[in-house]
N, C-alpha and C positions, 0 to 999 in steps of 0.2 A: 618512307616519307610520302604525304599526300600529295600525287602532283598541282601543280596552282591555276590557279585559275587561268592565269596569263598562259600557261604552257597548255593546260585542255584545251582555252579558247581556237590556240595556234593549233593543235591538233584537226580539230573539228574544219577549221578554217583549209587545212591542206586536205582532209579528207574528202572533201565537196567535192564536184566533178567542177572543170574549169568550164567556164562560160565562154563561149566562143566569143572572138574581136569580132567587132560591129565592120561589116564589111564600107571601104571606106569611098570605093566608086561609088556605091550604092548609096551612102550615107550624103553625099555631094550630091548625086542627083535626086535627089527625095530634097532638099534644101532649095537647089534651082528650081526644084516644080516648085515648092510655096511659093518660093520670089514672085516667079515668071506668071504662073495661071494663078497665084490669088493676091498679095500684097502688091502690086506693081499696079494691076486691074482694080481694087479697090480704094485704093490713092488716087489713081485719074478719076475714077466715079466718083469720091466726094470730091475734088475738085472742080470738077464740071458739074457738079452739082452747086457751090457754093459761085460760080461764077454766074449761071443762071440765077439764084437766088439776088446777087448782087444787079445783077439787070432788073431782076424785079422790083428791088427797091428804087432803083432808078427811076422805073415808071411810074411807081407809086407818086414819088415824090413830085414828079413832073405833072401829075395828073390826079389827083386823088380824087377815088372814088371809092364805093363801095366792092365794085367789081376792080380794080386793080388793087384793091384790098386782099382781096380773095385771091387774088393769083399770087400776091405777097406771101399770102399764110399758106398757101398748097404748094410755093415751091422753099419755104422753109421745112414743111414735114420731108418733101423731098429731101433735103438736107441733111433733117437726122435720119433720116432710112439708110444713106450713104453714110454718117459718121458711125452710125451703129456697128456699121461692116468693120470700116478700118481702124476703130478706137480698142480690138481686142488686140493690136499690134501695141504695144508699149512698150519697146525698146527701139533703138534705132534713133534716126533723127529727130522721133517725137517727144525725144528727154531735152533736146538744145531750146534754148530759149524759152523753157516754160509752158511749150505748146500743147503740152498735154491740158494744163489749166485752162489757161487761153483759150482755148480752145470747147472746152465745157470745165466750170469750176465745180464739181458734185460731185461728192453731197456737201449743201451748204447749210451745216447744221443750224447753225448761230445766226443763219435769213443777211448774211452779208453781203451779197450780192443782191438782195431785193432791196436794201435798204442805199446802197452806191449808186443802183439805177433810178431809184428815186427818187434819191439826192437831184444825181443830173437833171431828172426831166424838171423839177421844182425848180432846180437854178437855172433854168437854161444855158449849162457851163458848152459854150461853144467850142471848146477845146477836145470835147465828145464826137464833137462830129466830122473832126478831122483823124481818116485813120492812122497815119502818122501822131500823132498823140495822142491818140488813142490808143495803141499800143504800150505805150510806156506807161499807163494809167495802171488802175489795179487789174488782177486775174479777173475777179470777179464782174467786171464791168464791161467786157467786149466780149462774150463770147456768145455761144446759144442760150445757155438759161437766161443771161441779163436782155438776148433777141426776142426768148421768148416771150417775156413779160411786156417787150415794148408792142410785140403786135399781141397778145392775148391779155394783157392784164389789166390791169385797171385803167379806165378811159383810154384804150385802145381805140375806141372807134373813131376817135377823133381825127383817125389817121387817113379816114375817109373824107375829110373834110380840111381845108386850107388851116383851119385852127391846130392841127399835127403838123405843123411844119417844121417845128424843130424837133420834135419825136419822131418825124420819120427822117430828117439827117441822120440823128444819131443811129436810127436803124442801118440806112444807108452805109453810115460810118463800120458797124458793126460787120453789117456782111461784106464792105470791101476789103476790110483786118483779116475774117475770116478767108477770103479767097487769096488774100495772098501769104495766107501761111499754108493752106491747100497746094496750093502752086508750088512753095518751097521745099512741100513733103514731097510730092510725087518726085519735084527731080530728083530729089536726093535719092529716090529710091533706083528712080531708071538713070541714075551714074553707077556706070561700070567699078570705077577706082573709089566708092564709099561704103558705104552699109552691106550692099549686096555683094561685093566681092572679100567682105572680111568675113561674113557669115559661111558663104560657100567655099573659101579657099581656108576652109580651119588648116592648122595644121603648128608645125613646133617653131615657125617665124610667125607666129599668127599670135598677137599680145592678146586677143578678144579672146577665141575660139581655138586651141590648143589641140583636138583632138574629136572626131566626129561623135563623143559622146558630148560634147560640151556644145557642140554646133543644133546637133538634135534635141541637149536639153531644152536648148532656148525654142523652139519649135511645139515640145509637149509643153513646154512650161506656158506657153500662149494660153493654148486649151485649160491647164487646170486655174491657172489665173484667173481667167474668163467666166468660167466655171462659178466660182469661189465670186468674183466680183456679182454674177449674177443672182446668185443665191443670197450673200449671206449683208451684201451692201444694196443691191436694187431692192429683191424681191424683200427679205425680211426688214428693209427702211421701213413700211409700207404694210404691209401683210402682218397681222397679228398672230399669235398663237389661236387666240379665239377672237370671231367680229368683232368685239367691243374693243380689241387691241389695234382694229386696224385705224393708219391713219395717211387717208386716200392724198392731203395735202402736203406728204413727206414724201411723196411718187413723185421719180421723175418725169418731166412734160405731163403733168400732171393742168399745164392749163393749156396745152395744147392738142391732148386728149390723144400722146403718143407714147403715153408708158409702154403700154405693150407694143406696142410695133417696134419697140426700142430693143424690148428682149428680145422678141424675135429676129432681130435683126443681129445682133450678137451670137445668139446661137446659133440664127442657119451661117456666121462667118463661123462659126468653130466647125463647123462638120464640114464648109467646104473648105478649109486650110487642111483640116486633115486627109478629104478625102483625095484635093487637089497635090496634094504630099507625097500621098500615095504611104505615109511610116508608117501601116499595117501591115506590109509586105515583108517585114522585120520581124514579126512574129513568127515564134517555131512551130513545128508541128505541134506540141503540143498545147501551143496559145492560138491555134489557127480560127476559133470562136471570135476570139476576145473583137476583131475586127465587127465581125457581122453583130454582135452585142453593143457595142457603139455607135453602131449605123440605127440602129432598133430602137434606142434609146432616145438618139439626137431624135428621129421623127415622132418619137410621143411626146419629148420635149416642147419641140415646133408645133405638134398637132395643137395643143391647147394654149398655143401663141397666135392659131390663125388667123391673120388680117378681118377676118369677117367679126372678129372677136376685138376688135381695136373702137373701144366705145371709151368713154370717159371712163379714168378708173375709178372714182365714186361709184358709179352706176352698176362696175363690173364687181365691185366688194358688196352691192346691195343686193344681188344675183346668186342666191346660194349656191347653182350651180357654175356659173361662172366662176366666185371663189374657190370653188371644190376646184375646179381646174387650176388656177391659180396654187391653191395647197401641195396638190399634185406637181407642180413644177419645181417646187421646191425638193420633193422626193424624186422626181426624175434625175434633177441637176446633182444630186447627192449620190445618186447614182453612178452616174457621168463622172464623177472625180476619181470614183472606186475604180473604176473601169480605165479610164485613161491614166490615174497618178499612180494608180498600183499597178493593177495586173498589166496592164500595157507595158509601163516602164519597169515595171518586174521581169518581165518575159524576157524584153531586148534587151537589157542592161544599162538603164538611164538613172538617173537620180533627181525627183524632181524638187525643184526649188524650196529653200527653207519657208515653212508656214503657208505652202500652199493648201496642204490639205488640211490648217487649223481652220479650228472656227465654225465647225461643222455642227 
């Protein structure tokens, strides 16, 4: 009789050498490093970021000029350089109340959020510019994209002039919403008894994290997430197969002229969660590469994110070599999944999240 499949399978399956248990000190202190040296530090940075922001509108509003203008729009890019960091954290406290939208609603295929903000400014709905109501308003209407357009988009400059008065409330409105769901995050994260101690005390009373593979998954699953979001929802929004496919006004901060500073900001957090983690130290002898292969990668990723490279992205799509870099990032980052969703979690014995590495 031929044996069955189900019985080879089970053969094949005992035959394998067993995989050593993921050591579980080890596993808990690689967890309190992300906490402690990068998500804890990346929450107070945008929040002292978005609180400065809010002072700035304050001034604006107090004073408008052309130069308290300026200090508006440079400490708004401030703002996304910090949410860039801490927006590859997507679990945690940032799932309660919506804040992940709230907070940035993108991509907004269907222009709903341009067209809520310009409702408001058209109606003068003074109900905008109180952050208390403004909160309970739509996603789309209080966060950065709807900030963005009030200081970069259409008759923005009016904001230099007393004729913005109710355009810069609502801004006002906009970044004091923003700063206190900043505030909300960080505590959450620096309480002892919330996020941070179900993450790092996994275990078989632990309803979240049951086992230091399940605590570690949520860790790589950051990075291929991140990964995957940069690729295949920023970069490819944006970037065609060939020039004529690209379409520069479907980038994000694309009127604020921070698309890329946005990726870059996303990627250099993945390399420092990981490297702040220290989960290459998990790798066996014979994965002992795969680390130094991920470090190699993250820096040509970043190379061709570099600040100096942060021009409008129209300008950087009209830029053949510029877009060569751009093209290139997309093979870097496809890289990066290969590297972190497989052989990494191949090695150590993780499993990572359903559909992180579709879509490729």
């Amino acid at each position: 009789m031929r044996t069955s499949l189900i019985t080879l399978f089970a053969i094949l399956i005992f035959a394998m050498p067993a995989r050593a248990a993921i050591d579980e000190a080890k596993a808990r202190s690689i967890i309190t490093a992300a906490i402690s040296d990068f998500v804890r530090p990346v929450y107070a940075d945008f929040a002292q970021s978005t609180q400065v922001l809010a002072e700035g509108l304050k001034a604006l509003c107090a004073t408008p000029s052309q130069a308290t203008l300026d200090v508006a729009r440079k400490r708004f890019t401030g703002t996304v350089a910090a949410w860039s960091q801490a927006e590859i954290i997507r679990f945690g406290p940032i799932t309660a109340e919506n804040r992940q939208d709230r907070i940035l609603f993108w991509p907004d295929r269907r222009g709903i959020g341009l067209k809520q903000v310009q409702a408001i400014l058209s109606s003068k709905d003074e109900t905008a510019t109180d952050p208390a109501t403004l909160a309970g308003k739509s996603v789309a209407s209080q966060g950065l994209g709807a900030l963005e357009f009030v200081l970069f988009g259409t008759d923005a400059e009016t904001l230099a002039s007393p004729d913005g008065a109710f355009r810069c409330r609502y801004a006002a409105a906009i970044a004091a919403n923003l700063d206190g769901m900043a505030d909300d995050l960080s505590a959450a994260w620096q309480d002892t008894d919330d996020i941070s101690w179900l993450w790092s005390r996994f275990g078989s009373q632990n309803d979240r994290y049951r086992n230091a593979e399940e605590a570690l998954g949520e860790l790589v699953d950051v990075v291929v997430h991140g990964l995957e979001q940069v690729r295949d929802v920023r970069l490819n929004g944006f970037l065609g197969a060939k020039p004529d496919g690209d379409k520069p006004k479907s980038a994000i901060y694309w009127r604020s002229g921070q698309t890329v500073s946005s990726l870059s900001g996303n990627l250099a957090a993945m390399h420092k969660l990981m490297q702040a983690s220290g989960v290459g130290a998990l790798v066996s002898g014979e994965g002992e590469w795969i680390p130094d292969a991920i470090d190699y990668e993250f820096a040509n990723a970043e190379a061709v994110t570099a600040p100096e490279r942060d021009e409008p992205i129209d300008q950087l799509l009209g830029d053949p070599a510029h877009r060569a870099s751009l093209e290139f990032l997309r093979i870097a980052t496809s890289s990066l999944s290969g590297l972190v969703g497989q052989r990494l979690t191949g090695d150590i014995g993780l499993t990572v999240g359903f559909s992180s590495l579709d879509g490729d």
